[in-house]
C-alpha positions as CSV (number, residue, x, y, z in Angstrom):
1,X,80.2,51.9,-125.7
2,X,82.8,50.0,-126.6
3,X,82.4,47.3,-129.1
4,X,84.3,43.2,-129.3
5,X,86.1,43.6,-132.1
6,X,87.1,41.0,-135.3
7,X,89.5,39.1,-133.5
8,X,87.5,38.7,-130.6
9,X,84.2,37.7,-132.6
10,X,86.1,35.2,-134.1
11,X,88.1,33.9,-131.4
12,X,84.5,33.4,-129.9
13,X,82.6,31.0,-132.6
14,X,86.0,28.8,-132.4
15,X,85.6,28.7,-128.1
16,X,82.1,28.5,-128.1
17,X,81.8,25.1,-130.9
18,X,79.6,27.4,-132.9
19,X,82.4,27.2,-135.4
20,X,85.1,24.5,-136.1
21,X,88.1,24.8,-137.8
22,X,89.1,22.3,-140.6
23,X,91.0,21.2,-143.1
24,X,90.8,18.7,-146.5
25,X,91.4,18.7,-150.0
26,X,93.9,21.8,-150.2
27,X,91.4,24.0,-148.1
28,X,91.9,25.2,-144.5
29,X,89.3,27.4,-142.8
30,X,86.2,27.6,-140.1
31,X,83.2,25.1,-141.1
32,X,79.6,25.8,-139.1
33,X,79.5,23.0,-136.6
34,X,75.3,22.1,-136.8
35,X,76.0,22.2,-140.3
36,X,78.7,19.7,-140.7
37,X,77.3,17.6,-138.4
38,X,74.5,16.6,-140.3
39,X,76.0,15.2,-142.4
40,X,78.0,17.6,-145.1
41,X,81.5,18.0,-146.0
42,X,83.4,21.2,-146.6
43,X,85.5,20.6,-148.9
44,X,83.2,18.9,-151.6
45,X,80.6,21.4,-151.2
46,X,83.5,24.1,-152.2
47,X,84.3,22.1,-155.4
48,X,80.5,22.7,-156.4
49,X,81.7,26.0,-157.3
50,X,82.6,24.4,-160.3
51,X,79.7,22.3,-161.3
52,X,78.6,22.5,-164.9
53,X,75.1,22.1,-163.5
54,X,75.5,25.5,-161.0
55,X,73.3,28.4,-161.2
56,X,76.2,31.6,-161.8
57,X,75.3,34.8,-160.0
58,X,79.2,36.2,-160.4
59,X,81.9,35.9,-162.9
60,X,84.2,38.4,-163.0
61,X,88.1,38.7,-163.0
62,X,88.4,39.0,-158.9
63,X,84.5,37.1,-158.0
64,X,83.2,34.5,-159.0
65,X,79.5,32.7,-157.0
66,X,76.9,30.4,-157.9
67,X,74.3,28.6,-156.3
68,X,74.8,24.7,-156.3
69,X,73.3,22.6,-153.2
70,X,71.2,24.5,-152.0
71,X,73.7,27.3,-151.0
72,X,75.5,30.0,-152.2
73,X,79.3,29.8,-152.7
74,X,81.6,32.8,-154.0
75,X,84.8,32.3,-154.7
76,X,88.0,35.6,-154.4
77,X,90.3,34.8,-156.9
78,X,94.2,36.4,-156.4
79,X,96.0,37.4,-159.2
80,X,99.2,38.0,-159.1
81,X,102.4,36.8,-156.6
82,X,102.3,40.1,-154.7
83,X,98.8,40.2,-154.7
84,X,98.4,37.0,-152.7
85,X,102.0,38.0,-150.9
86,X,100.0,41.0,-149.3
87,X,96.9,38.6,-148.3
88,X,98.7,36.5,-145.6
89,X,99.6,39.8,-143.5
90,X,95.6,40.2,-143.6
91,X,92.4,38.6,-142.0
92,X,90.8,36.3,-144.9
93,X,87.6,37.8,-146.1
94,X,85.1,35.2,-145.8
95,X,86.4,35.9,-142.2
96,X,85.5,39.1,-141.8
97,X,82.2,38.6,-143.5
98,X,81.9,35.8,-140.8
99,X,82.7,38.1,-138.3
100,X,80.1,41.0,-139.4
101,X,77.4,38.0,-139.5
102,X,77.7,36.7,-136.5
103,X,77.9,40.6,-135.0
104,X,74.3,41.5,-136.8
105,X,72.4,38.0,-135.8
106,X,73.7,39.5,-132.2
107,X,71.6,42.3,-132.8
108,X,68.4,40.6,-134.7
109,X,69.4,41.4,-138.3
110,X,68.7,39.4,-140.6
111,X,71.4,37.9,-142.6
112,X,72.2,34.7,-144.6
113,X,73.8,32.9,-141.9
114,X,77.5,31.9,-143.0
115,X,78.7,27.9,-143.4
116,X,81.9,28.2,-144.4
117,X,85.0,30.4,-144.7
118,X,88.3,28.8,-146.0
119,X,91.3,29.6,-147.9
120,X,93.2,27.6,-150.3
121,X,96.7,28.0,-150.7
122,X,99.0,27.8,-153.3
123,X,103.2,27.4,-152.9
124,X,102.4,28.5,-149.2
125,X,100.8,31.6,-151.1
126,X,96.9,32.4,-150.7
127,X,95.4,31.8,-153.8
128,X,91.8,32.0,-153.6
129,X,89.2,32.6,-150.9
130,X,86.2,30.6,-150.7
131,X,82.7,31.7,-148.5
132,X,79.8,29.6,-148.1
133,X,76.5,31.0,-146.9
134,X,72.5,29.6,-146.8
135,X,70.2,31.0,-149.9
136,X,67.8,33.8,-149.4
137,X,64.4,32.3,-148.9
138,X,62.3,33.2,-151.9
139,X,60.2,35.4,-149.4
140,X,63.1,37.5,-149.1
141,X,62.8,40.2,-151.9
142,X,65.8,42.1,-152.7
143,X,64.6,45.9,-152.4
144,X,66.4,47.3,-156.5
145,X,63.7,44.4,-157.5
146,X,61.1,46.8,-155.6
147,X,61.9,49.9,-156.4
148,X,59.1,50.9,-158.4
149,X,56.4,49.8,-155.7
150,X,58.5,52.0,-153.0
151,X,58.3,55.2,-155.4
152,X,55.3,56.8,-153.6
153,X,52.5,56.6,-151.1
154,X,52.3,54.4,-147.7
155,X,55.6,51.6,-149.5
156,X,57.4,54.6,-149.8
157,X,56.8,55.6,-146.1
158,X,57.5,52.1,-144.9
159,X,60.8,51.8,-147.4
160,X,62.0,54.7,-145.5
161,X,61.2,53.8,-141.7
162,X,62.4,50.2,-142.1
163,X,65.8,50.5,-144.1
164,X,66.5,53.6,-141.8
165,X,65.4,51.9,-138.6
166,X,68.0,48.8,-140.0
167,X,70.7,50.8,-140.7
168,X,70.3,52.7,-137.1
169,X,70.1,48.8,-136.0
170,X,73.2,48.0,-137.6
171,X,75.3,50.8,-136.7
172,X,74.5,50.7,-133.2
173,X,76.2,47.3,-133.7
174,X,79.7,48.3,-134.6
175,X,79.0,47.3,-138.5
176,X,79.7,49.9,-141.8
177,X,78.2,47.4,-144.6
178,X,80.6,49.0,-147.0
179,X,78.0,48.7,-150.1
180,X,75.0,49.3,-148.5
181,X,73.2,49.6,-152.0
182,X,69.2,48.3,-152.6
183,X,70.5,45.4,-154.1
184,X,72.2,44.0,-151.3
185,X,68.9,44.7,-148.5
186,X,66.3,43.2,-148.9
187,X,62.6,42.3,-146.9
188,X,59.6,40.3,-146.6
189,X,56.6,41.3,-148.5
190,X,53.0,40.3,-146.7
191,X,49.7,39.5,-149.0
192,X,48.2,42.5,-147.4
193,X,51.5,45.0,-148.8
194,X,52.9,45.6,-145.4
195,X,57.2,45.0,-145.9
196,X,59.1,43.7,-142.8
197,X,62.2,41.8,-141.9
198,X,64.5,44.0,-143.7
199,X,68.2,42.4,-143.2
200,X,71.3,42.8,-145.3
201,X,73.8,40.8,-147.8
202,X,77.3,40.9,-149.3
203,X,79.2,41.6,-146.6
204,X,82.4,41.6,-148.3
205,X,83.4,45.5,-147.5
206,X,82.2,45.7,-144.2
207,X,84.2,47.3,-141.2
208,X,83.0,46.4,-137.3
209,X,84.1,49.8,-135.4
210,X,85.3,48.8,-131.7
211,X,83.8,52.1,-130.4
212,X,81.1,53.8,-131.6
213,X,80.7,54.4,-135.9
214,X,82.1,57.5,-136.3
215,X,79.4,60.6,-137.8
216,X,81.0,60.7,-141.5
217,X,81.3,56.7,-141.9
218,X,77.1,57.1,-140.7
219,X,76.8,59.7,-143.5
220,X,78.3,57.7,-146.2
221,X,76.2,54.9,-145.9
222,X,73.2,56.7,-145.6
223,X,74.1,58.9,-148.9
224,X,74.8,55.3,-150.3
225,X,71.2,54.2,-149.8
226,X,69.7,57.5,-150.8
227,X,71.7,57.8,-154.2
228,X,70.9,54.1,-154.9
229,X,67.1,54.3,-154.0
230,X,67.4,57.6,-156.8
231,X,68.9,55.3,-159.4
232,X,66.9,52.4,-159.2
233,X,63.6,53.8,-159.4
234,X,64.6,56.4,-162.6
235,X,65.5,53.2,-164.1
236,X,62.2,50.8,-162.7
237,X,59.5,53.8,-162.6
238,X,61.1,56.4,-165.0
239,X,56.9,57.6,-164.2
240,X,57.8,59.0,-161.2
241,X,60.1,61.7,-160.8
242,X,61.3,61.9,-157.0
243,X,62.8,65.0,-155.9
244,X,65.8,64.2,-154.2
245,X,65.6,67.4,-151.1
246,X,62.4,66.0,-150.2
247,X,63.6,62.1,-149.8
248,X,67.2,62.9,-148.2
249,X,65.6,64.9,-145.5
250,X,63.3,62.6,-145.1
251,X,65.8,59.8,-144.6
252,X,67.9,62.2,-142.0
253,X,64.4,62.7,-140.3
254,X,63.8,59.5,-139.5
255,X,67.7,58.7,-139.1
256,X,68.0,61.4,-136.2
257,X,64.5,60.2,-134.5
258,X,65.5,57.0,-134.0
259,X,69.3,57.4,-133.4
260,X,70.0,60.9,-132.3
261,X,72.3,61.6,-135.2
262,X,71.5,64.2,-137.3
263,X,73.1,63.6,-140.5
264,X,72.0,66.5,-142.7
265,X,73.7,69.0,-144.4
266,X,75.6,70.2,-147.1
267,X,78.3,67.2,-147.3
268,X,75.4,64.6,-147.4
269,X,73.6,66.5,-150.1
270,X,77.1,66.5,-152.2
271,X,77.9,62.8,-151.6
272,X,74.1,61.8,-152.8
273,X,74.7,64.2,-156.1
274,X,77.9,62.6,-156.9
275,X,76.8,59.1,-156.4
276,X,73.6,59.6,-157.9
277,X,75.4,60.9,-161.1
278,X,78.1,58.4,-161.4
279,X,79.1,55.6,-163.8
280,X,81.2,52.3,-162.6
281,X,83.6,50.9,-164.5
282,X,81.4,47.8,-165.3
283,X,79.2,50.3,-166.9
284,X,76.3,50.0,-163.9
285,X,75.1,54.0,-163.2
């Protein structure tokens, strides 16, 4: 079934109010209209970004993000002319991660809702991007921080049905996260140990397919998961040694039961081996 697009998503939130575009201070962009309207400005909760006083989660050459205000702000930097030549041909970012947003709260999955995504320009160049989005709730437990409780038993069985039953969720929606890694889901944990409202973050690579996610773009993401799930608890529970047959087909069990899909095979098995075994460039296996 065919799917409303990026353009159309967005051309939506503007028609709809839900969305308003501004402009102030050298920014220009789309501002959540409930948000604004009680009372904060745009462009000098962007300029928090650099308050001495703001918590850092980022800081690299192309990212940079803290939280200041009581929300989380992460700035794209462009380096270079032809860098930031190439950007006005393209949708802004914080756009698309807009976009994406407002596609999985269509479809009940959790996300931090997005407040604002705006550009600043620079000699009619782009030069950086900014996006503004609410803080996790500190009931919302990123799942690489849980890695070692999901290692065996019934967490591991309820790791597996509810990060498979979201990504099913969110492909049936049109959206490839793009880094769909433990540390960017994450869940609620009760007093009792039963894990639920398993949503998503950092949206930054992801895609929203018009017509229906293709089967390989399914696979990567689902070898994504398995590979990081594999890393993280060697590293929190280096107790537990996890054989890797056993928790792919168990992830393509439960991915074909509640989808259809059946995902396993030889190129899945490859993909989670290579990713499993890999080293970034920032040094992160």
């Amino acid at each position: 079934m065919e799917q409303p697009g990026l353009p159309e998503i967005l051309e939506t939130v503007t028609e709809n109010g839900n969305y308003l575009p501004f402009e102030g201070s050298g920014f220009a962009g789309l501002v959540r209209r409930d948000w604004m309207h009680a009372g904060n400005d745009p462009a000098e909760t962007l300029k928090l970004i650099d308050d001495p006083s703001a918590r850092k989660c980022k800081s690299g050459r192309k990212v940079f993000a803290v939280v200041a205000g009581g929300v989380f702000i992460k700035r794209y930097n462009f380096r270079g002319c032809w860098n930031a030549f190439r950007k006005i041909f393209k949708t802004p970012r914080p756009e698309r991660v807009l976009a994406g947003a407002v596609r999985l709260k269509e479809f009940e999955i959790p996300t931090p809702e997005v407040l604002i995504a705006a550009r600043r320009t620079k000699f009619r160049l782009p030069y950086e991007d900014f996006l503004v989005t609410r803080e996790l709730s500190t009931l919302q437990l990123p799942l690489d921080k849980l890695a070692g409780e999901f290692a065996q038993g019934d967490p591991y069985r309820q790791f597996v049905s509810g990060v498979t039953a979201l990504m099913v969720k969110m492909h049936a929606a049109g959206v490839e996260h793009g880094d769909l890694s433990l540390r960017n889901i994450f869940c609620r944990k009760s007093q009792i140990g039963i894990y639920s409202g398993w949503g998503v973050i950092d949206l930054d690579g992801c895609r929203i397919h018009v017509e229906e996610m293709p089967e390989p773009r399914r696979k990567r993401e689902l070898a994504r998961v398995i590979s990081s799930y594999l890393r993280c608890v060697k590293s929190r529970a280096p107790q537990v040694k996890l054989d890797a047959d056993t928790v792919i087909g168990d992830f393509t069990r439960k991915y074909k039961e509640l989808s259809g899909y059946n995902l396993a095979g030889s190129a899945l098995d490859a993909r989670v081996g290579y990713l499993t075994g890999r080293i970034r460039k920032d040094g992160r296996s």
